[in-house]
MDTraj code that builds the backbone (N, CA, C; nanometers):
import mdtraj as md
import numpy as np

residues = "UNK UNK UNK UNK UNK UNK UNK UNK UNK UNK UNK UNK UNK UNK UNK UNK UNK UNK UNK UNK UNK UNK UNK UNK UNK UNK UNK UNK UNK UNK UNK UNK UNK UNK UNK UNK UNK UNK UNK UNK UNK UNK UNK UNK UNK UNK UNK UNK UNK UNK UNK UNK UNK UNK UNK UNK UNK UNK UNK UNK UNK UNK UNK UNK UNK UNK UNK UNK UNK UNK UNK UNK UNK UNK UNK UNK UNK UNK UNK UNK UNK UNK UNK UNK UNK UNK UNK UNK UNK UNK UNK UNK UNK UNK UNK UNK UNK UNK UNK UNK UNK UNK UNK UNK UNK UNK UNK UNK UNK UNK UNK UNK UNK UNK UNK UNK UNK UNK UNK UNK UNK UNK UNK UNK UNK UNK UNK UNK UNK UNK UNK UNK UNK UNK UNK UNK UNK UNK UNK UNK UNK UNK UNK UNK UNK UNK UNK UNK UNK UNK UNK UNK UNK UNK UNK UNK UNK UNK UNK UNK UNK UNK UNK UNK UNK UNK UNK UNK UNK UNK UNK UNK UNK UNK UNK UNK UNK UNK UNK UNK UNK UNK UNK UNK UNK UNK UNK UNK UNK UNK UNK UNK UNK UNK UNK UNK UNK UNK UNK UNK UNK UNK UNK UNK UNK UNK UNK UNK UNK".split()
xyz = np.array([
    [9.4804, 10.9931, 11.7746],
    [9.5120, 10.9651, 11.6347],
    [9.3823, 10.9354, 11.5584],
    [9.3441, 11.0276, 11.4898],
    [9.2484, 11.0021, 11.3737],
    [9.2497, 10.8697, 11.2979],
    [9.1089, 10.7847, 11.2825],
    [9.1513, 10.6570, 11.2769],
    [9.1341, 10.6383, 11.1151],
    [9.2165, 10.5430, 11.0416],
    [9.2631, 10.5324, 10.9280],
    [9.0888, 10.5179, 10.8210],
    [9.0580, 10.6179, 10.7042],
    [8.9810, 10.5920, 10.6171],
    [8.9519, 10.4862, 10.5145],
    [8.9203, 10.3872, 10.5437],
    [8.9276, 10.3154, 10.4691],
    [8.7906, 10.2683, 10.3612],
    [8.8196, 10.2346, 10.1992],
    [8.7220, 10.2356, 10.1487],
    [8.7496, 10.1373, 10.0443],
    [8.6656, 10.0486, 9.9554],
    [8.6801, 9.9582, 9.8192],
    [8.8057, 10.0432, 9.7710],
    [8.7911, 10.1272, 9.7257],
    [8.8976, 10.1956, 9.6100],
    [9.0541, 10.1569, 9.6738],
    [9.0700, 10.2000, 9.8206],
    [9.1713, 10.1834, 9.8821],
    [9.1919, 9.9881, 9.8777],
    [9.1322, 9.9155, 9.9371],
    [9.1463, 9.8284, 9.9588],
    [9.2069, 9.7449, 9.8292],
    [9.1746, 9.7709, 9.7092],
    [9.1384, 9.7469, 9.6120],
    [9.2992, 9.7398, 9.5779],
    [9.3393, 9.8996, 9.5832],
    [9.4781, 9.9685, 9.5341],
    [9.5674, 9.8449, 9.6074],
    [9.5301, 9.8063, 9.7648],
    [9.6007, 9.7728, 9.8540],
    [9.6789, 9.6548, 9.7514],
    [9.5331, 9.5675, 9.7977],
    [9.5362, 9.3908, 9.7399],
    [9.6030, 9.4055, 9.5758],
    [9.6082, 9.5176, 9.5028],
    [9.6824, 9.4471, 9.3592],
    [9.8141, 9.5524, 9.3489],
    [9.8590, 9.5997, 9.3948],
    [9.9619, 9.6202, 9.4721],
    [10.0338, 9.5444, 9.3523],
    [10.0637, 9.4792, 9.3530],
    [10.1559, 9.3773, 9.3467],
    [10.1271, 9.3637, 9.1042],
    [10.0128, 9.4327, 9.0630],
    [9.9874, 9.4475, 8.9274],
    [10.1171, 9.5869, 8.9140],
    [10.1948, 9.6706, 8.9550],
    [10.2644, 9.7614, 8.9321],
    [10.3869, 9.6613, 9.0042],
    [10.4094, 9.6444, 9.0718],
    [10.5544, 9.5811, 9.1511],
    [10.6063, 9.4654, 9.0601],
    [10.5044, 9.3899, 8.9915],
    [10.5891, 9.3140, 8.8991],
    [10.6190, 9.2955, 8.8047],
    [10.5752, 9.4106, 8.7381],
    [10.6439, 9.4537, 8.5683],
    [10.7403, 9.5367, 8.6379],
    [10.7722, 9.6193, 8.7608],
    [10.8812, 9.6567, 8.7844],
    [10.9819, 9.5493, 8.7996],
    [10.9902, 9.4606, 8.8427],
    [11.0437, 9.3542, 8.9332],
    [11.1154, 9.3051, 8.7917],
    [11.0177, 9.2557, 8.6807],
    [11.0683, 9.1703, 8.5984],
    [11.1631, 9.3044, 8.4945],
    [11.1196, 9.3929, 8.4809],
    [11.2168, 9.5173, 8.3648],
    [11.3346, 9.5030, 8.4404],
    [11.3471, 9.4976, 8.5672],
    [11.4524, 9.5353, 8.6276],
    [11.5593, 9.4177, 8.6409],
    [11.4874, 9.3041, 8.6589],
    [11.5601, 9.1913, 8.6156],
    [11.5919, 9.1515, 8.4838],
    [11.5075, 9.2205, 8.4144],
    [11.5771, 9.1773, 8.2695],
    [11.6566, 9.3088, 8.2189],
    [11.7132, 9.4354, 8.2779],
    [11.7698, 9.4933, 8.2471],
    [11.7396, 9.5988, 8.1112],
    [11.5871, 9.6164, 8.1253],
    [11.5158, 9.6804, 8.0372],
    [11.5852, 9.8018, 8.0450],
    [11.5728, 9.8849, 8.1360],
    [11.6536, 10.0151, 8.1793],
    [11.7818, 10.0259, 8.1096],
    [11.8197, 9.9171, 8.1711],
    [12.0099, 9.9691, 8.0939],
    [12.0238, 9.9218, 7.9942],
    [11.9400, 9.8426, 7.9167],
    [11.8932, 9.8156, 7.7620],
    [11.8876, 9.9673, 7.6965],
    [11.7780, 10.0063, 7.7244],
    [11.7707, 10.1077, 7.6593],
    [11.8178, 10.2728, 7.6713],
    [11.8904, 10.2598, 7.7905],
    [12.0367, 10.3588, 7.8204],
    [11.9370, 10.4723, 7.7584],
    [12.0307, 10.5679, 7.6961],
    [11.9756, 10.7311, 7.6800],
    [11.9376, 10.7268, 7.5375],
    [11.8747, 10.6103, 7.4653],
    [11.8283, 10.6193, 7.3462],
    [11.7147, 10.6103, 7.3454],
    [11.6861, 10.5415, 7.2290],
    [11.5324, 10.5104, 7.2135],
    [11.5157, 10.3773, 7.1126],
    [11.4933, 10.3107, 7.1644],
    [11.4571, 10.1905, 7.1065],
    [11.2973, 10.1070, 7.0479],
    [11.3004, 10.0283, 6.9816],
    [11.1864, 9.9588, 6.9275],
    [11.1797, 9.8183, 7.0161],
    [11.0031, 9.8362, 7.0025],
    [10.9957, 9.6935, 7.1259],
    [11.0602, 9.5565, 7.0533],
    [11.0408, 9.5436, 6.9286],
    [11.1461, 9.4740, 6.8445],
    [11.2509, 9.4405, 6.8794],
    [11.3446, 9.5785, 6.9094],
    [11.4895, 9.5872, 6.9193],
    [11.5162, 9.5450, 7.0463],
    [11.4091, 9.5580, 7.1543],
    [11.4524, 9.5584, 7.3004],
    [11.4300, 9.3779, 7.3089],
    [11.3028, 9.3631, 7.2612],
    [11.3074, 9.2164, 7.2531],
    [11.4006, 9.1351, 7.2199],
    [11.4648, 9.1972, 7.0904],
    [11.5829, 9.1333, 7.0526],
    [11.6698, 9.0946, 7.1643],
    [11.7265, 9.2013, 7.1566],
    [11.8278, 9.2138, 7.2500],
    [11.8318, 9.1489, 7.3927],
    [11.7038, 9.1742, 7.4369],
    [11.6576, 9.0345, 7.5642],
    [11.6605, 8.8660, 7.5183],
    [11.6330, 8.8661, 7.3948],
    [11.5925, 8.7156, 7.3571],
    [11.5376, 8.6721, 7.4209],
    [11.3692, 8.7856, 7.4304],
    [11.2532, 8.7693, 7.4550],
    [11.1270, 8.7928, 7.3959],
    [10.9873, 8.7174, 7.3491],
    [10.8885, 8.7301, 7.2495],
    [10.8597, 8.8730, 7.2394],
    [10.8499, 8.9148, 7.1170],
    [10.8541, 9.0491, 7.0896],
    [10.7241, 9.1104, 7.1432],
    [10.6296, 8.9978, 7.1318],
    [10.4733, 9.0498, 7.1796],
    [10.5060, 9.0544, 7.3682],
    [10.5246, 8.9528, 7.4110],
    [10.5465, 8.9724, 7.5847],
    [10.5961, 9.0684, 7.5769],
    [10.7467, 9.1090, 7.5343],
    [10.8056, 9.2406, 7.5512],
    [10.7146, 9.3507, 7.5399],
    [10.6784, 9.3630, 7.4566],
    [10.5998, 9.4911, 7.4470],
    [10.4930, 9.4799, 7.5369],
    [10.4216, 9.3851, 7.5579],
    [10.3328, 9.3781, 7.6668],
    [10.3889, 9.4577, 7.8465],
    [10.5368, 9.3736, 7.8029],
    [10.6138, 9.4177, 7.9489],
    [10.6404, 9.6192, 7.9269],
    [10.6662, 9.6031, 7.8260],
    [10.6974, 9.7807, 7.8129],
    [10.5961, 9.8569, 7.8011],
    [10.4398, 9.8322, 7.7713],
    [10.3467, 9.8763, 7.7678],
    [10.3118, 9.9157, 7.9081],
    [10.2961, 9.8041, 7.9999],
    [10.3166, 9.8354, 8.1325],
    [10.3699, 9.9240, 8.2559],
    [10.5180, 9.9389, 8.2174],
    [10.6162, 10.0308, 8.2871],
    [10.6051, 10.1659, 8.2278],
    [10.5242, 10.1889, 8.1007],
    [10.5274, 10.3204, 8.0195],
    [10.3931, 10.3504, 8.0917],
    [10.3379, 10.2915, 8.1534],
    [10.1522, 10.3427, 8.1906],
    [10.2436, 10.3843, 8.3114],
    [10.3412, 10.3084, 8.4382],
    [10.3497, 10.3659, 8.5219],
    [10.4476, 10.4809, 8.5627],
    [10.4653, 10.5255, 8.4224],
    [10.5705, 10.6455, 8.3837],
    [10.6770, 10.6095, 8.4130],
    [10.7483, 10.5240, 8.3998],
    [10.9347, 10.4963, 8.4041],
    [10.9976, 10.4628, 8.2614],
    [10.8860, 10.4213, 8.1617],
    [10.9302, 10.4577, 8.0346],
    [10.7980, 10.5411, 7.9445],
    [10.8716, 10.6485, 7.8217],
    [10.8079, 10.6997, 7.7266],
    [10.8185, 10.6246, 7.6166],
    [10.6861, 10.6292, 7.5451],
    [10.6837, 10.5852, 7.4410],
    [10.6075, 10.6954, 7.3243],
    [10.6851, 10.6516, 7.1909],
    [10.6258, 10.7253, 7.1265],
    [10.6187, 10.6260, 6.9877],
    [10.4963, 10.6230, 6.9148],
    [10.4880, 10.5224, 6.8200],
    [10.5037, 10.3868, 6.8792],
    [10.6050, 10.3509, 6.8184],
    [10.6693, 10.2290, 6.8937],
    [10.7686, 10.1909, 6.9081],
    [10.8249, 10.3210, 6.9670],
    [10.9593, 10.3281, 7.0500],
    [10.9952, 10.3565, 7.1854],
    [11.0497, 10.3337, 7.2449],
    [11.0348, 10.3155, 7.3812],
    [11.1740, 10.3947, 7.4210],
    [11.1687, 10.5209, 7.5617],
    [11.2766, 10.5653, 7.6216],
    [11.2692, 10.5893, 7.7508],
    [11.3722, 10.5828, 7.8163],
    [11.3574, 10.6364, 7.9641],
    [11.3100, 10.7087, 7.9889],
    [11.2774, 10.7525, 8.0856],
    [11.2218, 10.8804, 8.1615],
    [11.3506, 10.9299, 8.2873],
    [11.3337, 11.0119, 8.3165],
    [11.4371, 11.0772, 8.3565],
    [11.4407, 11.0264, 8.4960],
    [11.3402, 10.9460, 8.5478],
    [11.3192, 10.9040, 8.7041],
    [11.4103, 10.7646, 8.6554],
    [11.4012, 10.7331, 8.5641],
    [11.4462, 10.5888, 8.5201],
    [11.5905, 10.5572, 8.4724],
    [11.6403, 10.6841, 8.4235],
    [11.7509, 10.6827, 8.4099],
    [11.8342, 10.6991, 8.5309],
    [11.7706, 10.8210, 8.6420],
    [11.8437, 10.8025, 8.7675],
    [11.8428, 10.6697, 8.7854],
    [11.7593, 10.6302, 8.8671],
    [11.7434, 10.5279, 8.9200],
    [11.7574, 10.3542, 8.8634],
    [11.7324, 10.3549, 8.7560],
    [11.6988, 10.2144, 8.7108],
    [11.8505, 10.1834, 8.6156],
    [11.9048, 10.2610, 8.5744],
    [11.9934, 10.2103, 8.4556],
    [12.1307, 10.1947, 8.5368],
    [12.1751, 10.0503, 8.5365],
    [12.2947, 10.0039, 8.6018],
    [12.4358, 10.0760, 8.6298],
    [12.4024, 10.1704, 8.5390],
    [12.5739, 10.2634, 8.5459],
    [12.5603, 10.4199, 8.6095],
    [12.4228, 10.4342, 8.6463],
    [12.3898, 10.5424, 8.7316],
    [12.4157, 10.5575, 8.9128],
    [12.5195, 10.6395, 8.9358],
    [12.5426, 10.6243, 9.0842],
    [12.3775, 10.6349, 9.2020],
    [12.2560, 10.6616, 9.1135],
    [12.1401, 10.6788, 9.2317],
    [12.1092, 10.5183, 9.1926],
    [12.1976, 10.4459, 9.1271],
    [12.0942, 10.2790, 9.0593],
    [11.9888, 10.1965, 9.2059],
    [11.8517, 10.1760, 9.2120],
    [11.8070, 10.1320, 9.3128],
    [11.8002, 9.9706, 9.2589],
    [11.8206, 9.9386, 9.1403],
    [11.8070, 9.8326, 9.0898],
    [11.7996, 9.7085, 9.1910],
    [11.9375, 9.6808, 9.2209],
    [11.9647, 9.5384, 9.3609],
    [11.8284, 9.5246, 9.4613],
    [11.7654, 9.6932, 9.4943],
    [11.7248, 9.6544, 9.6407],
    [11.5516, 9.6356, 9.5617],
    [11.5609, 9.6435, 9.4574],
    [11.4047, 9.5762, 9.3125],
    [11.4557, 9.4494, 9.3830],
    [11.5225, 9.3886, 9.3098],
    [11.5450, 9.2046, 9.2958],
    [11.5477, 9.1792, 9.4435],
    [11.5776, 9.2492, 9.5296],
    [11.5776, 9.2393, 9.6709],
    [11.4411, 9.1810, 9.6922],
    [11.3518, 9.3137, 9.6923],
    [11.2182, 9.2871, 9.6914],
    [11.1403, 9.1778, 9.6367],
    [11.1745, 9.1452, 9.5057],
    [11.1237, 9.0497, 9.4212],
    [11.1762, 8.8600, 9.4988],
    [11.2970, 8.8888, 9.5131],
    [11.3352, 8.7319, 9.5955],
    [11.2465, 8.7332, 9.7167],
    [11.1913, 8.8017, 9.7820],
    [11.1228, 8.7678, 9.9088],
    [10.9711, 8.7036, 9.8936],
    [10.9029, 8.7525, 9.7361],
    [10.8026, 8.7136, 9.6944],
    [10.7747, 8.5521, 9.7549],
    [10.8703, 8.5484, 9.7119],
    [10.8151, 8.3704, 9.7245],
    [10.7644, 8.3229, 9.8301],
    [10.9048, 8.4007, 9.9604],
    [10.8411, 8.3556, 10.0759],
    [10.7262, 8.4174, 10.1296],
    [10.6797, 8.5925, 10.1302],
    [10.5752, 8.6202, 10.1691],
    [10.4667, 8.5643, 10.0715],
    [10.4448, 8.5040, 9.9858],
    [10.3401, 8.4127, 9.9326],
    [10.3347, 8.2920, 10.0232],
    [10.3938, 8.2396, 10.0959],
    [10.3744, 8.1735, 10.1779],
    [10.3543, 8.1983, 10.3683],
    [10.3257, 8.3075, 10.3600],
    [10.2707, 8.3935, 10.4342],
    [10.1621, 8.3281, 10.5668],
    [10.0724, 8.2639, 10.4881],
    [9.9454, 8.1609, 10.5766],
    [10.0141, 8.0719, 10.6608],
    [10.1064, 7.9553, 10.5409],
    [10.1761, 7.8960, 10.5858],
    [10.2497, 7.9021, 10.7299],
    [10.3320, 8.0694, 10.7331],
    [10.3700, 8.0611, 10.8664],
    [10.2977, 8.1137, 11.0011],
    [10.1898, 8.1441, 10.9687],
    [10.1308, 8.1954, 11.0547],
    [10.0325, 8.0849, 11.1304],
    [10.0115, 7.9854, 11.0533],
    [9.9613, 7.8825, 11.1177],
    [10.0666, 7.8077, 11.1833],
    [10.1898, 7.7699, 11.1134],
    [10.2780, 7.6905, 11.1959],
    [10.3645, 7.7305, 11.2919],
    [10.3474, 7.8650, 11.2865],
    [10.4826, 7.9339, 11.3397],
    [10.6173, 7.9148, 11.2956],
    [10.6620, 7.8716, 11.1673],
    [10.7936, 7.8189, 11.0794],
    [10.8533, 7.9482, 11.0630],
    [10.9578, 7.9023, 11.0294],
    [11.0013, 8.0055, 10.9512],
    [10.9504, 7.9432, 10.7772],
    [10.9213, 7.9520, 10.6499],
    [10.9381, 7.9415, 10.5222],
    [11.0114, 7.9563, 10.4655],
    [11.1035, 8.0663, 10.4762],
    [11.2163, 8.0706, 10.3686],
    [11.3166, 7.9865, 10.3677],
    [11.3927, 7.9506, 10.2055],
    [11.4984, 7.8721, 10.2467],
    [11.6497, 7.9033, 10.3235],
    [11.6619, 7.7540, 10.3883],
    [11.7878, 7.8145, 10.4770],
    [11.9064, 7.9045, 10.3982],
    [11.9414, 7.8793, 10.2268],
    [12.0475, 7.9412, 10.1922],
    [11.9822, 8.0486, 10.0032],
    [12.1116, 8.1199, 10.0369],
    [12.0431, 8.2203, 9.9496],
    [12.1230, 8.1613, 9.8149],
    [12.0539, 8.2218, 9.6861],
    [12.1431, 8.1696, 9.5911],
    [12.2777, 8.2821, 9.5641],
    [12.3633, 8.3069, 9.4462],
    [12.4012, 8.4003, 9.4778],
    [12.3624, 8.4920, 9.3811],
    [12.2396, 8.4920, 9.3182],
    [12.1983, 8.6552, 9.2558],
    [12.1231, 8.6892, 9.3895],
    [12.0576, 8.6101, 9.4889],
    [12.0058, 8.6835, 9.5529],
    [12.1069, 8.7192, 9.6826],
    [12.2253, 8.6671, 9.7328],
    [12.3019, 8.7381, 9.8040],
    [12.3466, 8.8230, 9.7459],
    [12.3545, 8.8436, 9.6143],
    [12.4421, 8.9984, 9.5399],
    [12.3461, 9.1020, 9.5777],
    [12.2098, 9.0657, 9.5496],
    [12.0892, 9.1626, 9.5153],
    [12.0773, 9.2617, 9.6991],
    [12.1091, 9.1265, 9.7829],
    [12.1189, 9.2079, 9.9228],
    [12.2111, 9.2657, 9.9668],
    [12.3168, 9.2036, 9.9285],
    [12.4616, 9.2788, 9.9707],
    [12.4315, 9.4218, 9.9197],
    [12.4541, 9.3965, 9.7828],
    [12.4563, 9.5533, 9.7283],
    [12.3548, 9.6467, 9.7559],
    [12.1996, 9.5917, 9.7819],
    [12.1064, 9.6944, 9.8190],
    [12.1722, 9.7345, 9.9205],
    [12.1943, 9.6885, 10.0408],
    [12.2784, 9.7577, 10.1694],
    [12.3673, 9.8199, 10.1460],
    [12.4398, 9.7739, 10.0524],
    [12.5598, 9.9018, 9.9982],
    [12.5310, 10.0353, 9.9715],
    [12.4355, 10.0534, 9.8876],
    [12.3784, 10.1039, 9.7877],
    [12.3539, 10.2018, 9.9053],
    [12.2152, 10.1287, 9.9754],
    [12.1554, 10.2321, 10.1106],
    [12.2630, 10.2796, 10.2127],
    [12.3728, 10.2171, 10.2546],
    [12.4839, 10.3225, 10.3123],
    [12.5248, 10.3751, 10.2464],
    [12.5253, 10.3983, 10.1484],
    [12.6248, 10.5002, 10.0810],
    [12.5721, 10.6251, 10.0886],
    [12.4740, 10.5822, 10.0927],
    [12.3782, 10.7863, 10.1137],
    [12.4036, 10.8107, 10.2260],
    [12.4208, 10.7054, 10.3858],
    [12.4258, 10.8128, 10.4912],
    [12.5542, 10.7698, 10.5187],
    [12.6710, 10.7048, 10.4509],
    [12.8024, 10.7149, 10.4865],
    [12.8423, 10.8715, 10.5551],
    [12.8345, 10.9421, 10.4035],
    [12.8764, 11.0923, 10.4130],
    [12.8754, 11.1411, 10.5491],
    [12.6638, 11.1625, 10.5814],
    [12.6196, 11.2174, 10.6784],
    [12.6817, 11.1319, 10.8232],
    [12.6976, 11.0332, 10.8601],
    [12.7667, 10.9824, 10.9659],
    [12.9009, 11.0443, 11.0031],
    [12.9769, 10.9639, 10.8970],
    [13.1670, 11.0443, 10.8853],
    [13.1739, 11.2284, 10.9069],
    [13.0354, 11.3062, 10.8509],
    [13.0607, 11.4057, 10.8958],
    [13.0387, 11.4783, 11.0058],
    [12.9550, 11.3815, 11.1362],
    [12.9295, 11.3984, 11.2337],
    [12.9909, 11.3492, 11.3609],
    [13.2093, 11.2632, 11.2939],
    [13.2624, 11.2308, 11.3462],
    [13.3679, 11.2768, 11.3452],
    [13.4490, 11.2845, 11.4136],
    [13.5661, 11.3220, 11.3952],
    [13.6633, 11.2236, 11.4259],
    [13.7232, 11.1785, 11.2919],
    [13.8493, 11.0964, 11.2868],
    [13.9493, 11.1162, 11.2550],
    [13.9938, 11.2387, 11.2454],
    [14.1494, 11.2881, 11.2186],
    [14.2126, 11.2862, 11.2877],
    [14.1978, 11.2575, 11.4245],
    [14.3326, 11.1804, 11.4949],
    [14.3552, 11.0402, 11.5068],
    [14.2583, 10.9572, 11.4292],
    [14.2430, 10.8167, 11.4689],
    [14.3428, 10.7428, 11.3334],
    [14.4201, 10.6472, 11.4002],
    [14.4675, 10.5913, 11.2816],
    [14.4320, 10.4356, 11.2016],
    [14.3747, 10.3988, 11.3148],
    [14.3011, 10.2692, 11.2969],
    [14.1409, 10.2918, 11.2607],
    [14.0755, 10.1974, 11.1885],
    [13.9267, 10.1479, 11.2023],
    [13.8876, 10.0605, 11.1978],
    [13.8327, 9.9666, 11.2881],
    [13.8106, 9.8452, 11.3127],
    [13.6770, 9.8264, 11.3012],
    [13.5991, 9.7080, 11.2080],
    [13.5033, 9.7218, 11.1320],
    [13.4227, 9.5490, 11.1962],
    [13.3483, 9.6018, 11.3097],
    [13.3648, 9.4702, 11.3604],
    [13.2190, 9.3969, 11.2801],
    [13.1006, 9.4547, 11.2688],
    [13.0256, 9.4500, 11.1920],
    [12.9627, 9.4050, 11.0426],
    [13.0900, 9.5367, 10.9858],
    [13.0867, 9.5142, 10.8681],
    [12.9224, 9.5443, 10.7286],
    [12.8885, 9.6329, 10.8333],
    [12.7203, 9.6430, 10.7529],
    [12.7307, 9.7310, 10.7294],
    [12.8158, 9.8733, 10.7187],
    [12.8376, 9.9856, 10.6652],
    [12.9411, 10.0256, 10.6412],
    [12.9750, 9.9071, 10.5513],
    [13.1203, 9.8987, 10.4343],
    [13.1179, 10.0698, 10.4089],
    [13.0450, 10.1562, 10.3392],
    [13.0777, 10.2359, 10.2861],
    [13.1319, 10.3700, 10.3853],
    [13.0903, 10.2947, 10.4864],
    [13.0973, 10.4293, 10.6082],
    [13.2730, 10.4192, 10.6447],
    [13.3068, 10.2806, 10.6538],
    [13.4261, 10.2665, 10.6597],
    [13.5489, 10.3424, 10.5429],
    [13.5051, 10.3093, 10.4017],
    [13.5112, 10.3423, 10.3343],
    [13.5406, 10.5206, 10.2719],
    [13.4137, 10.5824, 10.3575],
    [13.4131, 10.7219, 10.3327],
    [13.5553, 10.7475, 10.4435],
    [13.5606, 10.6839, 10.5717],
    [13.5747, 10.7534, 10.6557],
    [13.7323, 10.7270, 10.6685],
    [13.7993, 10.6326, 10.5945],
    [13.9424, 10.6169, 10.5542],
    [14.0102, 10.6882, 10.4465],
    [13.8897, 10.7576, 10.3574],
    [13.8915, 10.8084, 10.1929],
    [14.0377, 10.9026, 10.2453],
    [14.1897, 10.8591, 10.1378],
    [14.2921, 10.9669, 10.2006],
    [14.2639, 11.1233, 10.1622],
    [14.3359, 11.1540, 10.2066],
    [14.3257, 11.3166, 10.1902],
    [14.4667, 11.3638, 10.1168],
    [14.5023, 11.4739, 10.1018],
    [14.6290, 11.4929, 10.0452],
    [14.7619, 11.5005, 10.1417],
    [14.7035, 11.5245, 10.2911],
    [14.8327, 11.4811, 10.4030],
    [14.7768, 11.3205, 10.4308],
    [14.6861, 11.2940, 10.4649],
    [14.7404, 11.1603, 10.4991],
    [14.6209, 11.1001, 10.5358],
    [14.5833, 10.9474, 10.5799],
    [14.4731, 10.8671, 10.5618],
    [14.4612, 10.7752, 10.6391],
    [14.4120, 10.7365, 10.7180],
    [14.4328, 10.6336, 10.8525],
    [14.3919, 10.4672, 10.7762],
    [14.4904, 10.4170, 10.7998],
    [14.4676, 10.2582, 10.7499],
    [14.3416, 10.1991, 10.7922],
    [14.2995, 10.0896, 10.7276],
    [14.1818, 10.0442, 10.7751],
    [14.2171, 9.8767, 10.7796],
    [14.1374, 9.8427, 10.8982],
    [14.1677, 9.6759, 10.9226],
    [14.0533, 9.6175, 10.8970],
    [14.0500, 9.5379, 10.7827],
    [13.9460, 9.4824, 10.7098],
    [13.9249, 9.3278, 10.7661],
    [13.8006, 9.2572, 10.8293],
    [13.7781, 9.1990, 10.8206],
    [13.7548, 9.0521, 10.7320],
    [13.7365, 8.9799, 10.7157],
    [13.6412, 8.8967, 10.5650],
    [13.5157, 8.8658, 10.6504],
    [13.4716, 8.8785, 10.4971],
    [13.2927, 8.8553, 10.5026],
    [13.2138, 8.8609, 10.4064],
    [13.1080, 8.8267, 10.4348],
    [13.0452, 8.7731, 10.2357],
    [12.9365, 8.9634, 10.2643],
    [13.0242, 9.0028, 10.1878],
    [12.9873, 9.1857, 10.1563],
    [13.0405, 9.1894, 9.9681],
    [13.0083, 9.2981, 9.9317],
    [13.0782, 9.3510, 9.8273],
    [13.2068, 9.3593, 9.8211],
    [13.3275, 9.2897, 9.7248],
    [13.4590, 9.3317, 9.7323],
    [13.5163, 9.4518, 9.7733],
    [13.5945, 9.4257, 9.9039],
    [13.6476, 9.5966, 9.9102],
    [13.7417, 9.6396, 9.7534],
    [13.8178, 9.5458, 9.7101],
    [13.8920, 9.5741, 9.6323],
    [13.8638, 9.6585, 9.5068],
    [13.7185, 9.6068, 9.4762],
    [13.6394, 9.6375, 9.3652],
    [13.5715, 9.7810, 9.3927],
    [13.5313, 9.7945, 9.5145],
    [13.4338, 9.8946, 9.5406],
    [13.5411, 9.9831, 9.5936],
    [13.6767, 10.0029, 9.6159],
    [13.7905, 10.0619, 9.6720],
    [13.8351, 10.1462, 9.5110],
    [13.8506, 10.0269, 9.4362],
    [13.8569, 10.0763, 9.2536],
    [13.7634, 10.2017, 9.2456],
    [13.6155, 10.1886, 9.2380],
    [13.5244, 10.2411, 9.2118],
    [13.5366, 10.3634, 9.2373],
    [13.6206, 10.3481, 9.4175],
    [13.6637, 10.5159, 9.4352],
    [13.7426, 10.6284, 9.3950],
    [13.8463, 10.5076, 9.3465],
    [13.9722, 10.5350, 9.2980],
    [14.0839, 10.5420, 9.4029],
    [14.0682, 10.4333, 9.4535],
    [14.1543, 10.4304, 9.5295],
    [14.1830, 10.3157, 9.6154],
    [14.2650, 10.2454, 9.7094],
    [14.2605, 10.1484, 9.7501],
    [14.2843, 10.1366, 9.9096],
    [14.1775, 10.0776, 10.0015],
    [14.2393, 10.0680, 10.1679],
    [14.3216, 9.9895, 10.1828],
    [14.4260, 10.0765, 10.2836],
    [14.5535, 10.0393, 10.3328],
    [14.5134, 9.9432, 10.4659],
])
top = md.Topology()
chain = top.add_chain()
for i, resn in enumerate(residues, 1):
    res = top.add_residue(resn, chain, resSeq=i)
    for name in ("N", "CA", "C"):
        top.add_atom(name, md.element.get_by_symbol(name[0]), res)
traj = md.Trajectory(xyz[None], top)
């Protein structure tokens, strides 16, 4: 294995890392994206609407427009088409949750030294609950892309049960009960602190038996 090039420029990129990750971190928590949906707005208007300083705002949107997830023109501000997939809350690719995901861990890998000298763990023992939503749903989010590919590499049409002992690939369960127009094998749902089946059963249009 050819051994890794390393140089200032790289190192550099490495260590501020973190000057691009947190104007993402914070747009995404403040819902800049689905603020400004498929229009085009003024940093004014977006500020408004945050009931946040119009100058920070724009400072914050100045930012995310250098790293291309928003266009600006004058001084109006719109998605970009990577941003609308991805960033705006009502889009089925939304990566939003597994952002705030990222962003709640900050704290503890800033305390990083800390455990390496003591051998601790740092983080706290309990999560709040934007940040259990932010994980639940990133995991959601990320099975749902290989639900499909799993369920289609199984065959369950003779099975009438699914027993979900786990519970970490809600959606796989989910795909893999989805009825058909003859018929749909019940599913035996556990409890567990996941995403509502009820809600995310809605979403499908439909509800497990």
């Amino acid at each position: 294995m050819a051994e890794e090039q390393w140089n200032p420029g790289k190192l550099m990129k490495i260590s501020g890392a973190y000057w691009e990750s947190f104007p993402l971190h914070v747009a995404v928590d403040l819902d800049v994206f689905t603020v400004i949906g498929e229009g085009s707005l003024s940093g004014e208007e977006i500020a408004a609407r945050l009931s946040g300083s119009a100058r920070a705002v724009r400072t914050l949107l100045d930012a995310v427009a250098a790293m291309g997830l928003l266009e600006k023109k004058a001084d109006r501000y719109s998605n970009t088409e990577a941003a609308k997939t991805f960033l705006i809350k009502t889009s089925p690719g939304y990566m939003g949750f597994a952002i705030k995901h990222h962003h709640h861990l900050v704290s503890a890998w800033s305390k990083l030294s800390q455990a390496v000298k003591t051998g601790k763990p740092v983080r706290k023992k309990r999560r709040t609950r934007s940040e259990l939503e932010s994980f639940l749903m990133a995991m959601y989010n990320n099975a749902s892309g290989l639900a499909p590919l799993i369920t289609r590499e199984v065959d369950l049409s003779q099975r009438r049960h699914l027993l979900d002992l786990g519970e970490g690939l809600e959606p796989t369960r989910f795909t893999s009960v989805r009825p058909t127009p003859t018929s749909g094998p019940p599913c035996l749902i556990s409890p567990g602190q996941r995403p509502s089946p009820k809600r995310r059963s809605k979403d499908l249009g439909w509800a497990p038996g």
